[in-house]
Each structure stands twice: as C-alpha cells, then as structure tokens.
C-alpha positions in Angstrom: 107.3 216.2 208.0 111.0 217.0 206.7 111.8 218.2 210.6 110.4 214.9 211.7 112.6 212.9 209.4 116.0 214.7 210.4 114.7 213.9 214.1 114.3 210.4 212.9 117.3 210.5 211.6 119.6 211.7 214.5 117.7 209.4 216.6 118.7 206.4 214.3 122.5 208.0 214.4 122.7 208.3 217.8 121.4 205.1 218.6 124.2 203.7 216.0 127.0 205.3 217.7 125.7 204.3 221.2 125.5 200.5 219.5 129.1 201.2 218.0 130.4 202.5 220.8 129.0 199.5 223.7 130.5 196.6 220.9 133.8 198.4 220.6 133.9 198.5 224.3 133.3 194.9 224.7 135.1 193.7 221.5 137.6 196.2 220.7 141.1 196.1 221.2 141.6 192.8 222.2 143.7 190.5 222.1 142.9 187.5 219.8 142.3 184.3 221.1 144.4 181.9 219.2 142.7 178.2 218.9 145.4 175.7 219.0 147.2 177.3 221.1 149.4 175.2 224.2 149.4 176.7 227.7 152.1 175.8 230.5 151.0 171.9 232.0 150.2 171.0 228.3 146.8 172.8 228.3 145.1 173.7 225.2 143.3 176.3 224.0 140.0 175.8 221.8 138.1 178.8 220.5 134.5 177.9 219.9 133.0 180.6 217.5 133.3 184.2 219.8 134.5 182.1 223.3 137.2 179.8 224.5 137.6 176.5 225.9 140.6 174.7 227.8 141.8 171.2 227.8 143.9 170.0 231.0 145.4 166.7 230.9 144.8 165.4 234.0 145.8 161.6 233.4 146.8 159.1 230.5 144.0 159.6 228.2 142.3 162.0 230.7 141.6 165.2 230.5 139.4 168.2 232.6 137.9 171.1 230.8 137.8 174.4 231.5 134.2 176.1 230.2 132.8 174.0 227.6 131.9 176.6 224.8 129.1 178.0 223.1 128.0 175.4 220.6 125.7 172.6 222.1 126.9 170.1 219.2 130.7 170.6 220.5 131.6 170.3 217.7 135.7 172.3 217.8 135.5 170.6 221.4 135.1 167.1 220.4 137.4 167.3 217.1 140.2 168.6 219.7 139.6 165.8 221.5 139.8 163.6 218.5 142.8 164.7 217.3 144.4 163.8 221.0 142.7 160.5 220.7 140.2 161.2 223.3 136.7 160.9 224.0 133.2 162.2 225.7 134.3 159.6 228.6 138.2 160.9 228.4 136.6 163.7 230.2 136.8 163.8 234.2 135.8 166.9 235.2 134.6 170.6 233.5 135.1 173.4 235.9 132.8 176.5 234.5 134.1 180.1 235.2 130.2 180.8 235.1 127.0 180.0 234.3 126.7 181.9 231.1 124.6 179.3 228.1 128.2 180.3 226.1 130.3 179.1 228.7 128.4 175.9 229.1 126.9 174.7 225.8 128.8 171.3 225.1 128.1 170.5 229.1 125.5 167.8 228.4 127.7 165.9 226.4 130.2 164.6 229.2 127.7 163.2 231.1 130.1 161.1 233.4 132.3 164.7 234.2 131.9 166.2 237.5 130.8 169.6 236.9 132.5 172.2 238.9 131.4 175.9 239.9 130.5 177.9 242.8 127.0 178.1 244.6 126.0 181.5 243.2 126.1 180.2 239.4 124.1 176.8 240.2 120.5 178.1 239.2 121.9 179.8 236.4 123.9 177.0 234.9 120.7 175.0 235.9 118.7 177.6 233.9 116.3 178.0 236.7 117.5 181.4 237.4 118.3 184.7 235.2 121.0 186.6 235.0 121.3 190.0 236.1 123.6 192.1 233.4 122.8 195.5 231.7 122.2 193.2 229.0 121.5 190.0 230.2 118.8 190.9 233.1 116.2 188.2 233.2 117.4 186.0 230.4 117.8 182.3 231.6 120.0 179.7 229.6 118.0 177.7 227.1 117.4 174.1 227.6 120.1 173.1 224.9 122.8 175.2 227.4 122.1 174.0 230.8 123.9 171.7 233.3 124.0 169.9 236.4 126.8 171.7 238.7 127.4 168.3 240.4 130.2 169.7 243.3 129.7 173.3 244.7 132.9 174.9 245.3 134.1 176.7 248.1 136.6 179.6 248.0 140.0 178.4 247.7 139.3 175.2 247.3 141.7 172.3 245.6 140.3 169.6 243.5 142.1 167.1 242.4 141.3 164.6 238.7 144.1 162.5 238.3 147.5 164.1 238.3 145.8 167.0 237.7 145.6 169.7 240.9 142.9 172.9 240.3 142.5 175.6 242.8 139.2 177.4 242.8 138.9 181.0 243.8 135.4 182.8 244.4 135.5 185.9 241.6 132.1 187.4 242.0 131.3 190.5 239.8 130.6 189.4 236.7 128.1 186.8 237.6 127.3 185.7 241.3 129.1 182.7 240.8 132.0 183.4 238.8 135.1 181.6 239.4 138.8 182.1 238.5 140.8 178.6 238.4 145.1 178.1 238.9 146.3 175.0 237.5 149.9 174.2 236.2 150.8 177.8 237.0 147.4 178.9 234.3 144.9 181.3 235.9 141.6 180.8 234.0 139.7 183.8 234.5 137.0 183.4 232.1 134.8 186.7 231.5 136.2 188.2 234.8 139.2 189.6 232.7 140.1 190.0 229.2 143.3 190.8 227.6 143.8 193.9 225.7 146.6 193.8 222.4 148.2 196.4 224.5 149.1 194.2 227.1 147.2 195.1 229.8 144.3 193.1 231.4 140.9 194.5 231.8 137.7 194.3 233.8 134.5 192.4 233.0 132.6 193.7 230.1 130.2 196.1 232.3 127.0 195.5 230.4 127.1 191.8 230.7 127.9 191.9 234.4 125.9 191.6 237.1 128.1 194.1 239.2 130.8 195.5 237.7 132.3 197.0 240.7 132.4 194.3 242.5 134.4 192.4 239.6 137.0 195.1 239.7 137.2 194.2 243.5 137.2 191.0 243.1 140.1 191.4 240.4 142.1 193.0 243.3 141.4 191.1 245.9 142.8 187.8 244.2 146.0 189.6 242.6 146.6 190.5 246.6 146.1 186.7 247.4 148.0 185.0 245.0 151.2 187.4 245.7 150.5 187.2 249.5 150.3 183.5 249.1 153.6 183.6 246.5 151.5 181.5 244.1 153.5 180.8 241.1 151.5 182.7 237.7 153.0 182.4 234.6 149.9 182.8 232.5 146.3 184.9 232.8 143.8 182.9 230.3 140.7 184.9 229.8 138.0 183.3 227.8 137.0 185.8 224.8 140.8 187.4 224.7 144.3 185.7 223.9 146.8 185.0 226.9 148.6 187.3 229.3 152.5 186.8 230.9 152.9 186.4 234.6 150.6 188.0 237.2 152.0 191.6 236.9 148.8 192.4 234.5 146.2 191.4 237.1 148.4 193.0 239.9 148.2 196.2 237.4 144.7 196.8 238.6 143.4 199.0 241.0 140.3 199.5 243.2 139.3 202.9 241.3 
C-alpha cells in the first residue's frame, strides 16, 4: 500500500509540474496589458478580466472595436464607452481577431455593428462549429458568446467606418480564421502574438491553437508583407499581452 501511495504521489507531482509548466508557458513572462492605455489614432486599450479590447474612433461619437472581450455583460467595455460619452449604438463596427467565446462575449450587445472576421472563424463565432486546440478540441462557444459575422473578409482587404480605414490580413494558425488588423499605424494581432517583458514578440500559445506551425508561418509571412509593402508600424497590440514598438519584433521571427 505505502509503494502505491509514493506512485500516487509522483503521479500527482508530475502532473503538477506538467500543469505548472503549460500555464507558465502561456502566461509567463509577459508583458502586462495595461487597461487605459492610448494607442497611436487615439485608440484605447480595455482589459476585460485575462483579455483585451480596443476602441478606434472612427467618427464624432463613433467608434469601431477591436474583439469585444470575455464578459457577456460588457461591463469594462460599456463603462469605457461611458466615460467617452458613447453608447451600444456609438458602435459601427467590431472586427474579431477570432472566434474564440473570450474574444467575442460583449458581441450581442451592438446589435446595429457590422461584425467583421474571416470565413474560417464564421461557424465558430456562430458557435456551430468547435475549435480544434490541444485544449480547446471540440469545445463550441456557449450561447451567451456567440455572434453573427455579418461581412466575411478577404485577405488584405480595407474597410472603411467613418474616418476610420482598417486593413484586414488573413493570420491562420491559431484558429482557421484568425485575423491580424492595421489601423492608424496599430497592428492588432490578437492571440496570434503576444508580447514578452523582454521585448520580444512570441507565437500563439500552442495548446490553444489549432496549428501552431502554421501561426509561426503566418507570423512570417505578414512581417514580409508589410515591409515589402513599406507599411508604416508603429505599434504590435496583442490581445492577452501589453504593446510592442515598431515592426522589428514581428520581423524578429523566423520560420524555425
């Protein structure tokens, strides 16, 4: 029986560590995401629990969202907007970086936004189809997190709302779907990237991604475009992490 135990016991342990090990690689050594904080075209920054949010002016008294949090109340969404004087109806257009439920919680309440991503995150967003992580294989959104994806995007496509001009790029990896936006010089990445408190940028979390490789890929191949292309970057803005300067961090990583 004692033998049994210590097996028991280093089983337990081991699992621990593994546990340990999988949240620090996800969580650790990250830059925090500061709520509050004001991005280049005005943009703000609006951490909802564990995720962020962005709000673009895109118009007196208009504004479009990036992501739309976690918390179906919105509640640290619609107080931002409050502050600025805004309302559910202030709100134009919400362009998800995927169709992750913590991405997408406060969707339902700006029912007169155009809603924004690319064809392989529809069903998700939808919460007709699963998602196809290490960790998130086979879960769908709940009701309470769902949405209407009311434009399908196509790659490099430009939208505009208002004054406001948002180019979409196709960043498949972490999700089918995922999507990395530049407006006002901003690249939203969303969970395609996060930024470490050393500075540098990193991959998608591998265990919530449905292909990890291909996110590094895709990483790669739009740091190639936007220099090609001479885009102007002068901020990365991942969703769970603080902000990055300039586009050197994303050009920083490799294929391998």
């Amino acid at each position: 029986m004692k033998k049994v135990l210590i097996a028991l016991g280093v089983v337990l342990l081991v699992i621990i560590a593994a546990v340990g090990a999988l949240g620090y690689s996800a969580f650790g050594g990250r830059k925090p995401f500061i709520d509050g904080a004001e991005l280049p075209g005005g943009a703000i920054a609006v951490k909802d629990g564990f995720v962020g949010l962005f709000i673009l002016p895109s118009g007196e008294k208009e504004v479009a969202l990036v992501d739309t949090g976690n918390d179906p109340t919105g509640a640290a969404l619609l107080a931002e907007l409050g502050k600025r004087g805004l309302t559910p109806d202030s709100v134009k257009a919400i362009f998800l970086t995927h169709g992750h439920g913590d991405h997408l919680g406060g969707c339902h309440l700006f029912p007169k936004a155009e809603v924004y991503a690319f064809p392989g995150d529809v069903g998700l967003a939808a919460g007709t189809e699963s998602a196809n992580g290490m960790l998130t294989k086979g879960r769908k959104n709940p009701p309470e997190k769902t949405c209407k994806v009311t434009h399908p995007l196509t790659d490099g496509e430009s939208v505009t709302v208002g004054t406001l001009t948002v180019r979409a790029f196709a960043t498949p990896g972490h999700t089918a779907g995922s999507a990395s936006y530049l407006a006002n010089e901003v690249l939203y990445l969303g969970d395609n990237a996060s930024a470490g408190d050393d500075g540098a940028l990193k991959t998608a979390v591998a265990a919530f991604s449905d292909d990890p490789d291909q996110n590094r890929r895709s990483l790669v191949a739009l740091a190639k475009k936007l220099k090609d292309e001479g885009a102007v970057v002068k901020t990365l803005a991942p969703a769970h992490t603080g902000q990055l300067d300039g586009l050197a961090p994303l050009s920083a990583i490799t294929a391998n």
